[in-house]
N, C-alpha and C positions, 0 to 999 in steps of 0.2 A: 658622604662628604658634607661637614656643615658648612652652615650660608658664608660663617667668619673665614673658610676658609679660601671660598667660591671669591667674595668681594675682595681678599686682599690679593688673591690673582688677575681679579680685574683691574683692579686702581691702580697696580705694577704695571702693568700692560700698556694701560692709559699713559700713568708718565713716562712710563721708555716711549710709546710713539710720540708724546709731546718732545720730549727731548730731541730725539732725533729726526725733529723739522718738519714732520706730517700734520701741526695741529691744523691745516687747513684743507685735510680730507675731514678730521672729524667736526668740524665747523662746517662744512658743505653739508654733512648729512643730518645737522642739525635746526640749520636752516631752511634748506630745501624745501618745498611746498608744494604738494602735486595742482593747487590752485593755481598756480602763479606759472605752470611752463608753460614754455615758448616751444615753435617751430625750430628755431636753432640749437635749445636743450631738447628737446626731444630727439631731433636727428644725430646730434654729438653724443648724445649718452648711449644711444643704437648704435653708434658708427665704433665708440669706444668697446660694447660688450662684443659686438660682432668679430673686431678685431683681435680682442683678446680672446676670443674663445678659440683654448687648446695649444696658446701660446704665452708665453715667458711676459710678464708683467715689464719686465725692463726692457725686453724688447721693444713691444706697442707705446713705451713711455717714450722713447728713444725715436720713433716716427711717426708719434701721434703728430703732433705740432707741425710738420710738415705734410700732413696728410689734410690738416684741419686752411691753413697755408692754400693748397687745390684747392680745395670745397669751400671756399670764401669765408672761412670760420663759422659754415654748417647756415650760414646765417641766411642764402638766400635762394630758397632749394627751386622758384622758376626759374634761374641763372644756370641753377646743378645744371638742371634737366635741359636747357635746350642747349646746355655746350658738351653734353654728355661725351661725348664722340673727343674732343680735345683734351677735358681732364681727366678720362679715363687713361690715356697714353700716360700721359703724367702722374697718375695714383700709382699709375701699375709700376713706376718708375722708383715710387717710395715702399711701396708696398706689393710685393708679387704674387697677387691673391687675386685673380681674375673673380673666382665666383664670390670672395667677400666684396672687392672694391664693387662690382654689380649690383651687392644685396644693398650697398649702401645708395647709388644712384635709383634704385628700385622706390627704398622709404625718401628720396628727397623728392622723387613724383608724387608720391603715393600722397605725401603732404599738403601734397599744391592741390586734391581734391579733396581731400579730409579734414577737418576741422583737429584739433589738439583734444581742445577739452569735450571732444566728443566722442575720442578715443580714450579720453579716461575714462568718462563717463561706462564705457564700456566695458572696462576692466573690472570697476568696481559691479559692475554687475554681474558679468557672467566669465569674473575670476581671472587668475593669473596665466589660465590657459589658452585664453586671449588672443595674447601672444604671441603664441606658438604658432600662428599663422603667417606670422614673418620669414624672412630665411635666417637661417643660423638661432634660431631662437626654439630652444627644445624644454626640457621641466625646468634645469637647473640655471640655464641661461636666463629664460622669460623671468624669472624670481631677481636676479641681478640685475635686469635693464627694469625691472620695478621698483626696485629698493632704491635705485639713482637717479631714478622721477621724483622719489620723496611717498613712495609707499613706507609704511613703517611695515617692514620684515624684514626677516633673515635668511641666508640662503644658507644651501646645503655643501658647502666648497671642501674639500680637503682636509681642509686646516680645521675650520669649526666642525667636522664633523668627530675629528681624533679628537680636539677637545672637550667636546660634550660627552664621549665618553671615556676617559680619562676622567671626569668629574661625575661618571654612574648614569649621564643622560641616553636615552635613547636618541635622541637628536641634536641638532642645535637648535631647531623653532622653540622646541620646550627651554632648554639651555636660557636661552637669550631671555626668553619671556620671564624668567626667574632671576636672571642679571636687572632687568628692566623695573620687575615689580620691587626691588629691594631698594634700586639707584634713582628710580624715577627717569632714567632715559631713553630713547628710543632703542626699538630693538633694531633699530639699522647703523643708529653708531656704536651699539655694541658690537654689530655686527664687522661692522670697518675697523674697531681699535681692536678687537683679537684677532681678527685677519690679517692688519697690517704688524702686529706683535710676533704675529707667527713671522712672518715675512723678514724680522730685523733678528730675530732669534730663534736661531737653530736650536736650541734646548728650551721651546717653548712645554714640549711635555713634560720636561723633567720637574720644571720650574712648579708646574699643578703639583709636587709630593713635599711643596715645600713646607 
């Protein structure tokens, strides 16, 4: 499959999700800066992958906000922790996930002794498997709650995986890395515009024989 054909399935992709109101997920992962988070993006983008992990995207979209609503808008995780016992009743009320609503009062402690940028610090050192010391956070999870701190990568999700081979790749990391080096942009809003492309269009494979 040549490059002319790889980029005009990207850039189609990009304007269906522009069109259809998401240009500010690809604006988020454009911007985004693993310099610059916060204790409140840190907690919210864990509390987001946690919950969506193994569950329906419209779902968690549909109770994120009233989850976020509980947990003061993630913003002040000594407040989580010593009402734990109160807005637990209350999460468990939006959301009926005993062991995730847990994992997420677990990381809003866990914050009030740990520094941010010294758990990045840590990532970049000794990798994305890191992570995986968290709950709910396994290979393909730990790669998504990185990419939405503003790591530049790609994960290995469903969609980008049928895609990358559909287009002859072994993966998507390689995938994207070849979107990247042709467009100049990250491989995590690559990552978001054919993930969220697959997501608006059910004949997202067909569309690669075009």
């Amino acid at each position: 499959m040549n490059n002319d054909h790889l980029l005009r399935y990207y850039y189609n992709a990009k304007q269906t999700v522009y069109n259809n109101g998401y240009f500010h997920e690809i604006y988020w992962h454009e911007k985004i800066d693993i310099k610059n988070i916060s204790n409140q993006v840190f907690l919210s983008e864990y509390a987001w992958v946690v919950l969506s992990s193994g569950m329906k995207e419209s779902i968690i979209k549909n109770k994120f906000s009233l989850l976020s609503q509980v947990f003061y808008n993630w913003s002040d995780t000594l407040l989580i922790h010593k009402k734990q016992r109160e807005l637990k009743i209350k999460a468990l009320k939006v959301f009926n996930h005993s062991a995730k609503i847990s994992a997420l009062f677990f990381m809003a402690e866990y914050l009030n002794y740990n520094c941010v940028s010294v758990e990045i610090k840590k990532i970049k050192e000794l990798g994305f498997e890191y992570l995986e010391r968290f709950p709910f956070l396994g290979p393909a999870t730990s790669l998504h709650f990185a990419k939405n701190l503003g790591f530049i990568i790609s994960k290995p999700d469903r969609h980008l995986l049928r895609i990358s081979k559909k287009f002859g790749y072994n993966c998507p990391f390689s995938f994207c890395k070849e979107i990247a080096k042709e467009t100049g942009e990250k491989e995590s809003v690559i990552d978001i515009v054919l993930w969220r492309y697959a997501t608006l269009n059910k004949n997202y494979l067909l569309d690669s024989n075009a």
